[in-house]
C-alpha positions in Angstrom: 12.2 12.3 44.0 13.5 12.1 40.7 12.4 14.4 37.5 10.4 11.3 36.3 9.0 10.6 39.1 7.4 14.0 39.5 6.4 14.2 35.9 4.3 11.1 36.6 2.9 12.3 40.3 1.4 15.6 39.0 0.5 14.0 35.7 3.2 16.8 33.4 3.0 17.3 30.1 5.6 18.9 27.3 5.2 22.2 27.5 5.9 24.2 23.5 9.0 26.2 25.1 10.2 23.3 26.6 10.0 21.1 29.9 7.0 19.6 31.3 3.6 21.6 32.9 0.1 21.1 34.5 -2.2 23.9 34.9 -3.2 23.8 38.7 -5.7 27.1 38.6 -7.3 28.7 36.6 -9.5 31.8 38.6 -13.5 31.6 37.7 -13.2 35.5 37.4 -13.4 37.0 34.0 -11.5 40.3 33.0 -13.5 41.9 30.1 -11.1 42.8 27.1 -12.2 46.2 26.7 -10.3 46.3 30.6 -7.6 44.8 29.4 -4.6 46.5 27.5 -4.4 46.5 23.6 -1.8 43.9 23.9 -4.7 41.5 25.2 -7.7 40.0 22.1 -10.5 38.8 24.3 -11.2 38.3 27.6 -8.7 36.7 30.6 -9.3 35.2 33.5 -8.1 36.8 36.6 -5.0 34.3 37.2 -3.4 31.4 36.4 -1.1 28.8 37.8 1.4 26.5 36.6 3.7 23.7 37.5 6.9 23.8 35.8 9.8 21.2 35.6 12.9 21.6 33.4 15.7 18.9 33.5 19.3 20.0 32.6 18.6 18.7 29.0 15.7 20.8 28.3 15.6 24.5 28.3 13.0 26.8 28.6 13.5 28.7 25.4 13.1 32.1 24.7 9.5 33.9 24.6 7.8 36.6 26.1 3.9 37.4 27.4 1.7 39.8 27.7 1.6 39.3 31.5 3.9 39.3 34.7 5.2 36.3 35.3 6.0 35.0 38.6 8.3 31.7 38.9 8.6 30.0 42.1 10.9 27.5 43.5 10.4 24.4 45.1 12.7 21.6 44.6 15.8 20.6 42.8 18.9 22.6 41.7 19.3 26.5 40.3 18.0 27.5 37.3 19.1 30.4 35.4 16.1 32.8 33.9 17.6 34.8 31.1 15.5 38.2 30.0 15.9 40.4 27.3 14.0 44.0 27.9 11.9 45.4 25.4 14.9 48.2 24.6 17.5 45.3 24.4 18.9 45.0 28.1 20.3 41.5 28.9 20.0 40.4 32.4 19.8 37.1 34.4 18.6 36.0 38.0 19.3 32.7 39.7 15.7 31.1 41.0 16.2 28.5 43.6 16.4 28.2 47.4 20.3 28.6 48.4 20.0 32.0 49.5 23.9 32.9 50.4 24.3 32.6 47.3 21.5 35.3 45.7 19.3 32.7 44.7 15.6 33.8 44.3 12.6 31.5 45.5 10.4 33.5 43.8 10.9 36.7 41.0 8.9 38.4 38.8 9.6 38.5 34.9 8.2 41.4 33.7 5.4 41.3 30.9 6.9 42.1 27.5 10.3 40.8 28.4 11.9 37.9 26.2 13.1 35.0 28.7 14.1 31.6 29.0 15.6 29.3 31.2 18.0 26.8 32.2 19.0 24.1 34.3 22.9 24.9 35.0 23.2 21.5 37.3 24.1 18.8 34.8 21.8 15.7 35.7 19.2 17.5 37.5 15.6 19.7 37.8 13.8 22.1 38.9 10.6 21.8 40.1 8.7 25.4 39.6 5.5 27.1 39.7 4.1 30.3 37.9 1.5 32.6 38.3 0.4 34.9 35.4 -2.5 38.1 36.2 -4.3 38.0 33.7 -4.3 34.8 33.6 -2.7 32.9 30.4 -3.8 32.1 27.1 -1.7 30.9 24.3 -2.9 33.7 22.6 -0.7 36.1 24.5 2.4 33.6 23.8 5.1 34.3 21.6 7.6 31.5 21.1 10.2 33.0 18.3 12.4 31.4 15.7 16.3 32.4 17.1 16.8 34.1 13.8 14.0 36.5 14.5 14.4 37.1 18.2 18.8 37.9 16.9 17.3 40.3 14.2 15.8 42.2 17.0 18.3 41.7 19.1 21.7 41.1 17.2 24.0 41.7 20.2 22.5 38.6 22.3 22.9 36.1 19.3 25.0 34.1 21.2 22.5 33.3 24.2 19.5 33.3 22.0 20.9 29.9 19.8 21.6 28.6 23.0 18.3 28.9 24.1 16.0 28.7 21.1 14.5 25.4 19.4 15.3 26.9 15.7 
């Protein structure tokens, strides 16, 4: 199948950070806030799921959560997830299904952590899912202007313009 054609199969829509998404669940159980951390205003359901698609000319860009994320892989090419931790620690893992290689079907970004990702086949996808516990709201998103994620992290300038929208 083609990028298109899975956009139109699962009904997709643009997603802020870039690419295209459906919510598939949403758990009927509730978290209360005072359970949750202070990171968290109101309550969250228990988890959510995702579909994800990113073509090679539109990147995920950088932004971080108040929850694990899990990504998983299920058709198309590699994609690169690039993290910054909280203390300013760069690294990146290859999600996809050619395991010699290191490829990962499935990882977990951690909550907190600044990411975004990328399509490093030109002319291609990848067709993803993630999970989030607690379950997401766009009140735990943070999607950053590249001058203020390079503020905070001045030594990744070059990868955050790369990967942010302004």
């Amino acid at each position: 199948m083609t990028s298109q054609e899975i956009i139109q199969k699962f009904n997709l829509n643009k997603h802020p950070e870039g690419g295209y998404y459906k919510e598939t669940h949403r758990s009927s159980g509730i978290i209360k806030n005072e359970n949750l951390s202070d990171n968290f205003i109101g309550d969250r359901n228990y988890s959510t799921c995702i579909y994800f698609l990113l073509t090679s000319d539109k990147f995920s860009a950088f932004h971080k959560i108040n929850q694990d994320e899990i990504w998983h892989f299920y058709l198309g090419t590699t994609l690169k997830l690039h993290m910054i931790a909280p203390n300013g620690e760069y690294s990146f893992v290859l999600i996809g299904n050619n395991l010699k290689e290191d490829e990962h079907p499935q990882f977990i970004v951690p909550a907190q952590y600044w990411f975004a990702a990328e399509v490093i086949k030109k002319d291609s996808f990848a067709f993803t899912g993630c999970t989030v516990a607690p379950g997401f709201d766009f009140n735990d998103f943070v999607l950053p202007k590249s001058t203020e994620l390079i503020q905070l992290f001045p030594q990744h300038s070059e990868v955050i313009l790369k990967l942010t929208h302004s």
